[in-house]
The first five atom37 places (N, CA, C, CB, O) and aatype in JSON, in Angstrom:
{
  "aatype": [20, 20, 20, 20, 20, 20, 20, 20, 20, 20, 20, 20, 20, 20, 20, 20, 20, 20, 20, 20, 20, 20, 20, 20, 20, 20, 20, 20, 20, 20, 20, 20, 20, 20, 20, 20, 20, 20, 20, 20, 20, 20, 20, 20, 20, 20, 20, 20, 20, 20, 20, 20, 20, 20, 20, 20, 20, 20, 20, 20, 20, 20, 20, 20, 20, 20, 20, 20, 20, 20, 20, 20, 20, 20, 20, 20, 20, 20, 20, 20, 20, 20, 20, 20, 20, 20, 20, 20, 20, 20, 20, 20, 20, 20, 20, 20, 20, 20, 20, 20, 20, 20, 20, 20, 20, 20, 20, 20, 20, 20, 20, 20, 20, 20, 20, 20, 20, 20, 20, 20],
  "atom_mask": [
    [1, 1, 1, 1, 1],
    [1, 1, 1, 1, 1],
    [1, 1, 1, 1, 1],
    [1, 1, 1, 1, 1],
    [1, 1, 1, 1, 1],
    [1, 1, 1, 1, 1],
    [1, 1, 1, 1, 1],
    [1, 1, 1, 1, 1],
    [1, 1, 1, 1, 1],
    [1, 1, 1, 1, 1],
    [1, 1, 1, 1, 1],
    [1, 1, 1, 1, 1],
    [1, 1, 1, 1, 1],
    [1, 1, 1, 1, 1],
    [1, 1, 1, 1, 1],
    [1, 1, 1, 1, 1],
    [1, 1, 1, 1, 1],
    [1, 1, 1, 1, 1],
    [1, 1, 1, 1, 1],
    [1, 1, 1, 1, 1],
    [1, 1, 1, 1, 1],
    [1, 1, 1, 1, 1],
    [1, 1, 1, 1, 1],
    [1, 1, 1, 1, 1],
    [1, 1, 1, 1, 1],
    [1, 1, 1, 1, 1],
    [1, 1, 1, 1, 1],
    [1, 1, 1, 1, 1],
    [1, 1, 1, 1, 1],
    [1, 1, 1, 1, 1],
    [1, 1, 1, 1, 1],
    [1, 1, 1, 1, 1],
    [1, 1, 1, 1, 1],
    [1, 1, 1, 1, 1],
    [1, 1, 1, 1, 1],
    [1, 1, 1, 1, 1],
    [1, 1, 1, 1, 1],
    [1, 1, 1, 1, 1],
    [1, 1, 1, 1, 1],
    [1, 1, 1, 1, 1],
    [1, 1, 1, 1, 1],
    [1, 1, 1, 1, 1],
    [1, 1, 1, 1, 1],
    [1, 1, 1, 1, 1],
    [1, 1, 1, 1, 1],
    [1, 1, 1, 1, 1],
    [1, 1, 1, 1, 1],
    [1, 1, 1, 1, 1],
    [1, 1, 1, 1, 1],
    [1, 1, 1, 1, 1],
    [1, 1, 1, 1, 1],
    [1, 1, 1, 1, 1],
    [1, 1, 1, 1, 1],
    [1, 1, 1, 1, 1],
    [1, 1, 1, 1, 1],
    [1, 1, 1, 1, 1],
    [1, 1, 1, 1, 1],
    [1, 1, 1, 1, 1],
    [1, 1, 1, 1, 1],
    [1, 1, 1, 1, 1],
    [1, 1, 1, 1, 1],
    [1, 1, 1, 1, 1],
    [1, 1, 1, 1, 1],
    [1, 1, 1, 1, 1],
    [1, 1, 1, 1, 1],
    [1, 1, 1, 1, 1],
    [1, 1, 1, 1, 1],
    [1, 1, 1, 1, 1],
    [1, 1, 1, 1, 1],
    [1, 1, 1, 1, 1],
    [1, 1, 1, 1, 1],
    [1, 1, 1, 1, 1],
    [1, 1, 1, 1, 1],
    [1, 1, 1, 1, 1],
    [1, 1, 1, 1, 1],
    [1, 1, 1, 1, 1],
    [1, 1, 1, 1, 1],
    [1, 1, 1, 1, 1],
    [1, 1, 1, 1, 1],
    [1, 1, 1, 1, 1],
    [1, 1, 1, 1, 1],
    [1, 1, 1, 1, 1],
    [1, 1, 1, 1, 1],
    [1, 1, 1, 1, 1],
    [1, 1, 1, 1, 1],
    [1, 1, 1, 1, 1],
    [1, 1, 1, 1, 1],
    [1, 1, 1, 1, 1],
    [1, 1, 1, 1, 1],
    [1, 1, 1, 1, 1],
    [1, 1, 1, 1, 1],
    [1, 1, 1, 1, 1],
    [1, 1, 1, 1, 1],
    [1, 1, 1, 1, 1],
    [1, 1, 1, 1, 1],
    [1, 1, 1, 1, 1],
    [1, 1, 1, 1, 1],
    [1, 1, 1, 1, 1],
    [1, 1, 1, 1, 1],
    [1, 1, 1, 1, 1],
    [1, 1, 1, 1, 1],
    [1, 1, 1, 1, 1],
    [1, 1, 1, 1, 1],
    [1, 1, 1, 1, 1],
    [1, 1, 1, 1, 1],
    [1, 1, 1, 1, 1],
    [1, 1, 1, 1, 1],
    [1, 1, 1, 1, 1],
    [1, 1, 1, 1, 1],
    [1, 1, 1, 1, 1],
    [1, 1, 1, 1, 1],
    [1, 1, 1, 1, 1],
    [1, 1, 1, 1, 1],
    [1, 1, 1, 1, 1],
    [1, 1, 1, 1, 1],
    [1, 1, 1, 1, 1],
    [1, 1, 1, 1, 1],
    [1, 1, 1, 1, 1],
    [1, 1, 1, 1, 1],
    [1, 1, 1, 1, 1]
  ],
  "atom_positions": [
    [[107.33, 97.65, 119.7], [106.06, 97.67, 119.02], [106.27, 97.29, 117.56], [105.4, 99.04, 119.14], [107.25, 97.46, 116.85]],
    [[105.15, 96.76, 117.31], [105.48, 96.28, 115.89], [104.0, 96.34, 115.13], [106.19, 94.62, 115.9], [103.12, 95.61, 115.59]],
    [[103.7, 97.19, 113.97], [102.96, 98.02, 113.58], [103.07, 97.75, 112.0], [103.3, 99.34, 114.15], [104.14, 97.74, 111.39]],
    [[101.71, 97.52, 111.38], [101.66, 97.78, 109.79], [101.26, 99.05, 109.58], [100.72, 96.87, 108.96], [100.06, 99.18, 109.86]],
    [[102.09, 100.58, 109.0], [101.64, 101.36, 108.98], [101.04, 101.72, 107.59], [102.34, 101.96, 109.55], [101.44, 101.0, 106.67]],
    [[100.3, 102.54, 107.31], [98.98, 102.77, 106.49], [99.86, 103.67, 105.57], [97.46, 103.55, 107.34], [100.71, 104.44, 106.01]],
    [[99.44, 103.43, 103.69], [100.58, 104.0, 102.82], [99.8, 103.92, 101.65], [102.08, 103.2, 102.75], [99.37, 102.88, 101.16]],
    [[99.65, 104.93, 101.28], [99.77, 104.5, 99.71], [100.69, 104.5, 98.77], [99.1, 105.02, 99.1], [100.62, 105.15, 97.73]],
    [[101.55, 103.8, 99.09], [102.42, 103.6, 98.0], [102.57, 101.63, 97.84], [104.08, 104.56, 98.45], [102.16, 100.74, 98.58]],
    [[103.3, 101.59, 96.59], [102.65, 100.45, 95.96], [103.63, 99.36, 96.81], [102.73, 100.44, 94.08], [104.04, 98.44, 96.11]],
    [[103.97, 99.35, 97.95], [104.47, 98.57, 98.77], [103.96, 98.39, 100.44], [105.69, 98.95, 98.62], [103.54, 99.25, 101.21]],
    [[104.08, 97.69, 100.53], [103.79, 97.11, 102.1], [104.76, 97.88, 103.36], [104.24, 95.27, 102.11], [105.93, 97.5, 103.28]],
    [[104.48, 99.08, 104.75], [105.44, 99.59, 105.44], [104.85, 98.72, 106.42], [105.66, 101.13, 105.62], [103.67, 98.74, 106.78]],
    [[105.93, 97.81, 106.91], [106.14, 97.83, 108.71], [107.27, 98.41, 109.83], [106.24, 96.47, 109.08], [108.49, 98.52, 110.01]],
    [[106.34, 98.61, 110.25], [107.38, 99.86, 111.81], [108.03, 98.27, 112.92], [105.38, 101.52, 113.52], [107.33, 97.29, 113.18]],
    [[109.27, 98.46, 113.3], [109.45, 97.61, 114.45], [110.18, 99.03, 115.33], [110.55, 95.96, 114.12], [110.75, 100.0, 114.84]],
    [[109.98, 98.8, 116.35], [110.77, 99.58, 117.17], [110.42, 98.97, 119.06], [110.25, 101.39, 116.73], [109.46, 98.44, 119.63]],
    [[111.93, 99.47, 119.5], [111.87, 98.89, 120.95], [112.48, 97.52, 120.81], [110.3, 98.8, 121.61], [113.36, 97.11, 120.05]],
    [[111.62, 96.81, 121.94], [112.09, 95.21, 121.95], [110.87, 94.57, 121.88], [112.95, 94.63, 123.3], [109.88, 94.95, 122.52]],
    [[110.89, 93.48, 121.05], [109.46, 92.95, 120.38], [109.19, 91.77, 121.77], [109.69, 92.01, 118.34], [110.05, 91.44, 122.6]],
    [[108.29, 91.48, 121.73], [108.26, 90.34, 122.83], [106.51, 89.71, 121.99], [108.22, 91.18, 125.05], [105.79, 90.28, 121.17]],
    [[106.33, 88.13, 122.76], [104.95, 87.46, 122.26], [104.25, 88.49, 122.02], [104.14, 86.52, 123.21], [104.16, 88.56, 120.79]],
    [[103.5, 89.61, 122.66], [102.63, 90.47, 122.68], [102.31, 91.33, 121.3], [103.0, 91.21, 123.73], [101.3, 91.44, 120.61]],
    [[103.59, 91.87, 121.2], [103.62, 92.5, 120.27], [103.44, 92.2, 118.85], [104.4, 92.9, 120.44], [103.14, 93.06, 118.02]],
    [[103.71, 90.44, 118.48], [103.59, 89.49, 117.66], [101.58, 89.46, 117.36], [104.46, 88.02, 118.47], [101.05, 89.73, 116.28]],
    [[100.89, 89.09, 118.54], [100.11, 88.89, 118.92], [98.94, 89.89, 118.74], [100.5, 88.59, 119.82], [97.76, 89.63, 118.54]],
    [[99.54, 91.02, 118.85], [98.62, 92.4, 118.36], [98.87, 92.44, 116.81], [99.19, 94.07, 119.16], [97.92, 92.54, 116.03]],
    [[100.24, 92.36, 116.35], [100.64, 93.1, 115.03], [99.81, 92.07, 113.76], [102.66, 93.16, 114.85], [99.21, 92.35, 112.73]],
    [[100.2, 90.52, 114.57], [99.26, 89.21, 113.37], [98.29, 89.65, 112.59], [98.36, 87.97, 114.08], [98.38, 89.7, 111.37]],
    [[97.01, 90.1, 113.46], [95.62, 90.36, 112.73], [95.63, 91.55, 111.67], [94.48, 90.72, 113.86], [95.0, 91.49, 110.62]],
    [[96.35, 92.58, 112.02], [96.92, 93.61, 111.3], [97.37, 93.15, 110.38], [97.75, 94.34, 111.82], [96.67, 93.47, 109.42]],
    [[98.42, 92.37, 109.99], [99.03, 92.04, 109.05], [97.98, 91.51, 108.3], [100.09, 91.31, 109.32], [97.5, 92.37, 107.56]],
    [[97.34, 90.22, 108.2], [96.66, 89.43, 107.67], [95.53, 90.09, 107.18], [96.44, 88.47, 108.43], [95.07, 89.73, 106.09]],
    [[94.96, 91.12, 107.88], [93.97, 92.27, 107.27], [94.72, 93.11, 105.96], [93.58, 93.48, 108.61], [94.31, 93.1, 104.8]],
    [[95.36, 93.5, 106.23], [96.17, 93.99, 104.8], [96.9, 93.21, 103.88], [97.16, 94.86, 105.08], [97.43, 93.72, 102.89]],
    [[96.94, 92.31, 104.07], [96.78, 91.08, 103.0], [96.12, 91.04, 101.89], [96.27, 90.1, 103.47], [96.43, 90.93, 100.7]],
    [[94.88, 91.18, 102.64], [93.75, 91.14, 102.06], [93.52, 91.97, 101.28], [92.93, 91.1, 102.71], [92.91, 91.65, 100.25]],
    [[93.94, 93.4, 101.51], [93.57, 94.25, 100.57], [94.71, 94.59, 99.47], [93.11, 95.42, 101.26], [94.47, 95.58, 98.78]],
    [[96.06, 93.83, 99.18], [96.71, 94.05, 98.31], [97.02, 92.45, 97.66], [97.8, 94.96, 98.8], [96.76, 91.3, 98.0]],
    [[97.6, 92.99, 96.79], [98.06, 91.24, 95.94], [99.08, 91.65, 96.06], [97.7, 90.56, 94.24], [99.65, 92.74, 96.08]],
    [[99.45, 89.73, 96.22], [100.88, 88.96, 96.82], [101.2, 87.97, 95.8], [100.72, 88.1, 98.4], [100.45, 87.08, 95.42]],
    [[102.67, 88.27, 95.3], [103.56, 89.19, 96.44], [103.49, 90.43, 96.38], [104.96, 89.07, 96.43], [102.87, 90.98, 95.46]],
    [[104.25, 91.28, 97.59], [104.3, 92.61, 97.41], [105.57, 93.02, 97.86], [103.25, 93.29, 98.03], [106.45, 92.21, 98.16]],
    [[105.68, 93.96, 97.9], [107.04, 94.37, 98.11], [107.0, 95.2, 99.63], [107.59, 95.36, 96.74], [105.94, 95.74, 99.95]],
    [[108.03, 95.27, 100.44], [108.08, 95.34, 101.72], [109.2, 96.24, 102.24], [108.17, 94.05, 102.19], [110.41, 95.99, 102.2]],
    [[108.47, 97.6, 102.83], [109.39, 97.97, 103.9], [109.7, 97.71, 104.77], [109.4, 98.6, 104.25], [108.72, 97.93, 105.48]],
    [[110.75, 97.2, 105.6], [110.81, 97.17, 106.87], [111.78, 98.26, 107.68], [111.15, 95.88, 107.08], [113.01, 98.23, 107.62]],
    [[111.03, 99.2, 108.44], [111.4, 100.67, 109.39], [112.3, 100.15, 110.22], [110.13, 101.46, 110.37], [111.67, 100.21, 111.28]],
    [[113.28, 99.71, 110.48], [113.55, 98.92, 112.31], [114.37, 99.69, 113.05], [114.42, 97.3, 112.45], [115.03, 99.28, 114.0]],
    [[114.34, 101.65, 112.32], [114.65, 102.52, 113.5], [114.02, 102.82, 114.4], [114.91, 103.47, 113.31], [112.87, 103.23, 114.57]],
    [[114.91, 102.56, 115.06], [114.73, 102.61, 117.04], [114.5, 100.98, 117.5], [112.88, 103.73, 117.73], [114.37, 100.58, 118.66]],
    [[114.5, 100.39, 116.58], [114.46, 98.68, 117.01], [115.53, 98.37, 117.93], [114.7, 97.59, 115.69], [116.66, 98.84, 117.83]],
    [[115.13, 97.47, 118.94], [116.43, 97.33, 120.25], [116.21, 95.95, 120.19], [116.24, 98.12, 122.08], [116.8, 95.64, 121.22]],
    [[115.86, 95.07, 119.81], [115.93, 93.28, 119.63], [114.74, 92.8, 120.22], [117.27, 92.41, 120.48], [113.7, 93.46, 120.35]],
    [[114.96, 91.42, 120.63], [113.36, 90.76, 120.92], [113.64, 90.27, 122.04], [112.64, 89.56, 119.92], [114.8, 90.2, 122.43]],
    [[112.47, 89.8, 122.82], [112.86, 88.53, 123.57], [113.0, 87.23, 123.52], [112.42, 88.45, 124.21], [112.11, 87.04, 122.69]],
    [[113.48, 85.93, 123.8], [113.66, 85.13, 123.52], [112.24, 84.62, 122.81], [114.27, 84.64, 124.46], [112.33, 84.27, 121.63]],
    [[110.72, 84.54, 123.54], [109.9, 84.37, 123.05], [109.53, 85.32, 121.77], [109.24, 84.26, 123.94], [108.97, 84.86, 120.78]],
    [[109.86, 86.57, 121.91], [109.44, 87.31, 120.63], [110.44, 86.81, 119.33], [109.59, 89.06, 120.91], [110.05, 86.78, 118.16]],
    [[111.66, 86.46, 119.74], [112.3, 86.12, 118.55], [112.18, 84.74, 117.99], [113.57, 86.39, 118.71], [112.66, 84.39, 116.92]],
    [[111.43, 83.9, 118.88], [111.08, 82.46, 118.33], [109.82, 83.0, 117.26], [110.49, 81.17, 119.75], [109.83, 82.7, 116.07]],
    [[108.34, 84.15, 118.14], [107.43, 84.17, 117.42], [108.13, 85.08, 115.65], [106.17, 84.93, 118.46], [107.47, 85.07, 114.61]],
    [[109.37, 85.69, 115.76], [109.55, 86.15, 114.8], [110.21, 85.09, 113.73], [110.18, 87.24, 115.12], [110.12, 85.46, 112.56]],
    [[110.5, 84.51, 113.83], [111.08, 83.37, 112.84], [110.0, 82.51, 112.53], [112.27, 82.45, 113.47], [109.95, 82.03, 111.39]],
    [[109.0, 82.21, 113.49], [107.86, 81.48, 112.57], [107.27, 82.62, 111.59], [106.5, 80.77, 113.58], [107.09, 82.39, 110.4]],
    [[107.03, 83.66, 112.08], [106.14, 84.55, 111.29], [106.76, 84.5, 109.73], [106.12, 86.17, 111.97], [106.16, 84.3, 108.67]],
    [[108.36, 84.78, 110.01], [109.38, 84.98, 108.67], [109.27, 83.61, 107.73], [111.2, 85.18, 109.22], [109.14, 83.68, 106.51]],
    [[109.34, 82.41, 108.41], [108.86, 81.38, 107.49], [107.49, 81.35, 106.89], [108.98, 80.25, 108.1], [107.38, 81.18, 105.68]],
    [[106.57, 81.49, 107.54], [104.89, 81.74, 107.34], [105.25, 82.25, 105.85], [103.91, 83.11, 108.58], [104.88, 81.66, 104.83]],
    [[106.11, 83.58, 105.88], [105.4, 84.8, 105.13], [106.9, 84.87, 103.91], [105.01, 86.63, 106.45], [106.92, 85.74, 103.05]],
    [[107.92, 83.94, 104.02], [108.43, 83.46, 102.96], [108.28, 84.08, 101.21], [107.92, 82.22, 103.16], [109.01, 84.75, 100.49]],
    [[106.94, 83.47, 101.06], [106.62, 83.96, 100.06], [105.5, 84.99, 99.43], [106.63, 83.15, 99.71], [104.97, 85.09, 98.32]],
    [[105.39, 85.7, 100.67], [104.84, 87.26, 100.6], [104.75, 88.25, 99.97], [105.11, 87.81, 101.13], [103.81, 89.01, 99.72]],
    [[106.15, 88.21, 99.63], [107.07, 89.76, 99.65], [107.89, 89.74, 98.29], [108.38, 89.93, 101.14], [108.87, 89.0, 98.41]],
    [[107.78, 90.27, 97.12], [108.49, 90.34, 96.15], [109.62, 91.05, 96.72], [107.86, 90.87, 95.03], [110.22, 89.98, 96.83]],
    [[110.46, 91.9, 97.19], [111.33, 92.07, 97.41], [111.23, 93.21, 99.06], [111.87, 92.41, 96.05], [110.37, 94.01, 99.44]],
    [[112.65, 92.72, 99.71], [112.3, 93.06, 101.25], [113.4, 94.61, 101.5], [112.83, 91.39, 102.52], [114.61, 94.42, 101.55]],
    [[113.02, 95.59, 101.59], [114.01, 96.48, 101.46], [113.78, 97.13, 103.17], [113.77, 97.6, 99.96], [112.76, 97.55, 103.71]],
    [[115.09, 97.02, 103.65], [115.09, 97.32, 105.32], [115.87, 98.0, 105.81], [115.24, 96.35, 106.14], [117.07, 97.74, 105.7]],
    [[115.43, 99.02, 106.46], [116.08, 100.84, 106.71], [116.35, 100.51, 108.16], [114.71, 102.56, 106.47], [115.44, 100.26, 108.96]],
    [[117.32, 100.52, 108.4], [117.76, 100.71, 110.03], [118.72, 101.63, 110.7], [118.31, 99.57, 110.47], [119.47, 102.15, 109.87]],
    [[118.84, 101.84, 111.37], [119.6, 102.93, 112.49], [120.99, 102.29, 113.12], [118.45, 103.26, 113.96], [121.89, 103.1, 113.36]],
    [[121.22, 100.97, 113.38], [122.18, 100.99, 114.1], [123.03, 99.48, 113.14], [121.64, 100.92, 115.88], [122.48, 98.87, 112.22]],
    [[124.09, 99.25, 113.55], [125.32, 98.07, 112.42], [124.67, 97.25, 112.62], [127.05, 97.55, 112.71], [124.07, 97.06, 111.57]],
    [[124.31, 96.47, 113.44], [123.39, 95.03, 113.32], [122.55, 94.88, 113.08], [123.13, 94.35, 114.02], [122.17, 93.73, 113.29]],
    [[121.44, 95.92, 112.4], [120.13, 96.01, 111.71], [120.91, 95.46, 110.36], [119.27, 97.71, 111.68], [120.4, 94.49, 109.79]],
    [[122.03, 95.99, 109.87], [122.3, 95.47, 108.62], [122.98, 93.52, 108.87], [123.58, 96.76, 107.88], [122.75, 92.62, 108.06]],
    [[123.5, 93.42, 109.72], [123.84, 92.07, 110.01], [122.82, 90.83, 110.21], [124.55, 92.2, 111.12], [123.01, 89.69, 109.78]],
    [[121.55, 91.31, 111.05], [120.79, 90.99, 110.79], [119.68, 90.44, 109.89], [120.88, 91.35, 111.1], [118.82, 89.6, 110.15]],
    [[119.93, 91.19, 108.66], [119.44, 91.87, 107.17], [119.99, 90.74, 106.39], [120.17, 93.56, 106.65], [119.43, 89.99, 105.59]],
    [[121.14, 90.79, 106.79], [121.74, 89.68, 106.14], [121.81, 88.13, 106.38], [122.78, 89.99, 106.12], [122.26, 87.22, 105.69]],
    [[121.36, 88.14, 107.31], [121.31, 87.01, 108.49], [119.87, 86.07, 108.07], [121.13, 87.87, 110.33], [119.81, 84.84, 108.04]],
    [[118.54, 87.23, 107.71], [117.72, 86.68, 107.65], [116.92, 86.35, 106.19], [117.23, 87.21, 108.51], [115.77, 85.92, 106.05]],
    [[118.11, 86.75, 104.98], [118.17, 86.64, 103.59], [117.63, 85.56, 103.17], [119.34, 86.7, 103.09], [116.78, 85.44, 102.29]],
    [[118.45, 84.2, 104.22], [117.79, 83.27, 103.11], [116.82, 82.72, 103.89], [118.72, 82.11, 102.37], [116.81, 81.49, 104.02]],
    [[115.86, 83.49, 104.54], [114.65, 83.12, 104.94], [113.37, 83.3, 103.67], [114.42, 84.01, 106.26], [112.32, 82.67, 103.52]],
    [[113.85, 84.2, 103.04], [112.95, 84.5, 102.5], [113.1, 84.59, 100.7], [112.63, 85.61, 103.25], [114.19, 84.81, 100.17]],
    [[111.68, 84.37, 99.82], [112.25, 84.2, 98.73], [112.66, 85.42, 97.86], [111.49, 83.42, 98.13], [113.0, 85.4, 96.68]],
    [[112.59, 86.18, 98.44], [112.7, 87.95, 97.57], [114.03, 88.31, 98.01], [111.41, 89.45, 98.2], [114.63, 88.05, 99.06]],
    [[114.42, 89.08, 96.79], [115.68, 89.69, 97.4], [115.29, 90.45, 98.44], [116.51, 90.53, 96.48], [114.15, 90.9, 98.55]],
    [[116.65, 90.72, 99.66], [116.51, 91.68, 100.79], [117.93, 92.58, 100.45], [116.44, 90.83, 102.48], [118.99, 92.3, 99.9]],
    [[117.27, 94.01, 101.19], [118.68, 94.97, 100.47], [118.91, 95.63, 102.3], [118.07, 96.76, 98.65], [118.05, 95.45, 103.17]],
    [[119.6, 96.03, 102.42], [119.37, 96.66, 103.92], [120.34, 98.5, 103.42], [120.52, 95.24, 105.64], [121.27, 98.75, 102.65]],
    [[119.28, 99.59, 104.57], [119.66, 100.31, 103.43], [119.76, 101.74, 105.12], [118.16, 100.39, 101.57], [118.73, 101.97, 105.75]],
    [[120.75, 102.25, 105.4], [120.92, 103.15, 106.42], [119.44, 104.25, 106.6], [122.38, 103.96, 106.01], [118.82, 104.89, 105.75]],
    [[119.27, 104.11, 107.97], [117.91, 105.55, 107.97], [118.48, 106.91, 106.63], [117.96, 106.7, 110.26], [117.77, 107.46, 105.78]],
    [[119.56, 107.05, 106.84], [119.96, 108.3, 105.75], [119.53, 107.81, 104.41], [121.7, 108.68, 105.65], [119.42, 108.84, 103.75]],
    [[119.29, 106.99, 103.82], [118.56, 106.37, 102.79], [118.03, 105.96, 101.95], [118.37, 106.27, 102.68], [118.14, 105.44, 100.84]],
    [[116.98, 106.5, 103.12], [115.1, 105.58, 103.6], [115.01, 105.67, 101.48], [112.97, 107.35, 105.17], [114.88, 104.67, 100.78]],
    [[115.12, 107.01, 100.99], [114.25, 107.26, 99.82], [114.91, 106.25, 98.77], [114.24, 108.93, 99.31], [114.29, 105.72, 97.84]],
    [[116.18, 106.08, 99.04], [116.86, 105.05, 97.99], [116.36, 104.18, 98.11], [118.12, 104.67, 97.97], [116.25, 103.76, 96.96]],
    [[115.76, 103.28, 98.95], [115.18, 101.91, 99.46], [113.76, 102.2, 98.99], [115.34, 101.56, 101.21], [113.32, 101.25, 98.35]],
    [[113.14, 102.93, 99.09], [111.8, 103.35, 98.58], [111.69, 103.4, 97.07], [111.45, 104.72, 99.13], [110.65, 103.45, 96.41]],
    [[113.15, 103.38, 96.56], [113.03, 103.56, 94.8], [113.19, 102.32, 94.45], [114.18, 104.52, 93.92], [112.81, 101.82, 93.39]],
    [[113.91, 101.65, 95.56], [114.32, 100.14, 94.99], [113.39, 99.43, 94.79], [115.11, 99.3, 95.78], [113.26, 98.65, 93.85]],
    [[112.65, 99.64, 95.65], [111.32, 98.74, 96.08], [110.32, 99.05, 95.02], [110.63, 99.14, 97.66], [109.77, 98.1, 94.45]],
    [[110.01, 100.39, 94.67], [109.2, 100.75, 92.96], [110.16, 100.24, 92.0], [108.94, 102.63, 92.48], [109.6, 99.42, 91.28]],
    [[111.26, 100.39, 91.74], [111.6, 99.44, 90.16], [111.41, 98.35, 90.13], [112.88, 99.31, 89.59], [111.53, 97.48, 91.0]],
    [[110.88, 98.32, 88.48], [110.15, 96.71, 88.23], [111.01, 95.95, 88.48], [109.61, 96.23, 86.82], [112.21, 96.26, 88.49]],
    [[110.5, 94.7, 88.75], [111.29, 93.18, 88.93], [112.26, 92.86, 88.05], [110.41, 91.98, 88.78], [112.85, 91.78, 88.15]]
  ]
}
């Protein structure tokens, strides 16, 4: 599942968890693009991806267009994960995007949450 969850804090949270497939792309889009709307871009970005288990071939094609799409979104991408290849990953998908990305253990979460509030 893949989820924009609701925050007030001065950054953007998305939840991934499980295995993403088209569907989940497909529900999460309109979500995203609705909260767009209500903040100015760029913004800065959590990404949750504990309990994330990978995609399917189609979910991971729809995830690389989305990551190019949204390129220049995100002032900086700070991403909390649970297991070693959430951080390999992290790193993997750096120069997709134009913001720094930090990848940061579930034990953490709050360090990544401070990173993401200090100014640019």
């Amino acid at each position: 599942m893949l989820t924009v969850v609701a925050s007030t804090a001065a950054y953007l949270r998305i939840r991934a968890s499980g295995r993403l497939g088209v569907d989940d792309y497909r529900r999460f889009e309109p979500a995203f693009a609705a909260e767009l709307k209500r903040v100015q871009v760029p913004i800065a970005l959590l990404l949750d991806m504990q309990g994330f288990s990978g995609w399917t071939v189609g979910g991971f094609l729809r995830d690389l267009a989305w990551d190019l799409r949204n390129r220049r979104t995100f002032s900086r991408i700070a991403v909390v994960g649970d297991k070693t290849w959430h951080r390999w990953i992290t790193a993997a998908s750096a120069h997709l995007f134009r913001a720094p990305m930090k990848f940061f253990p579930a034990s953490e979460q709050r360090r990544a949450e401070d990173w993401l509030a200090r100014p640019s």
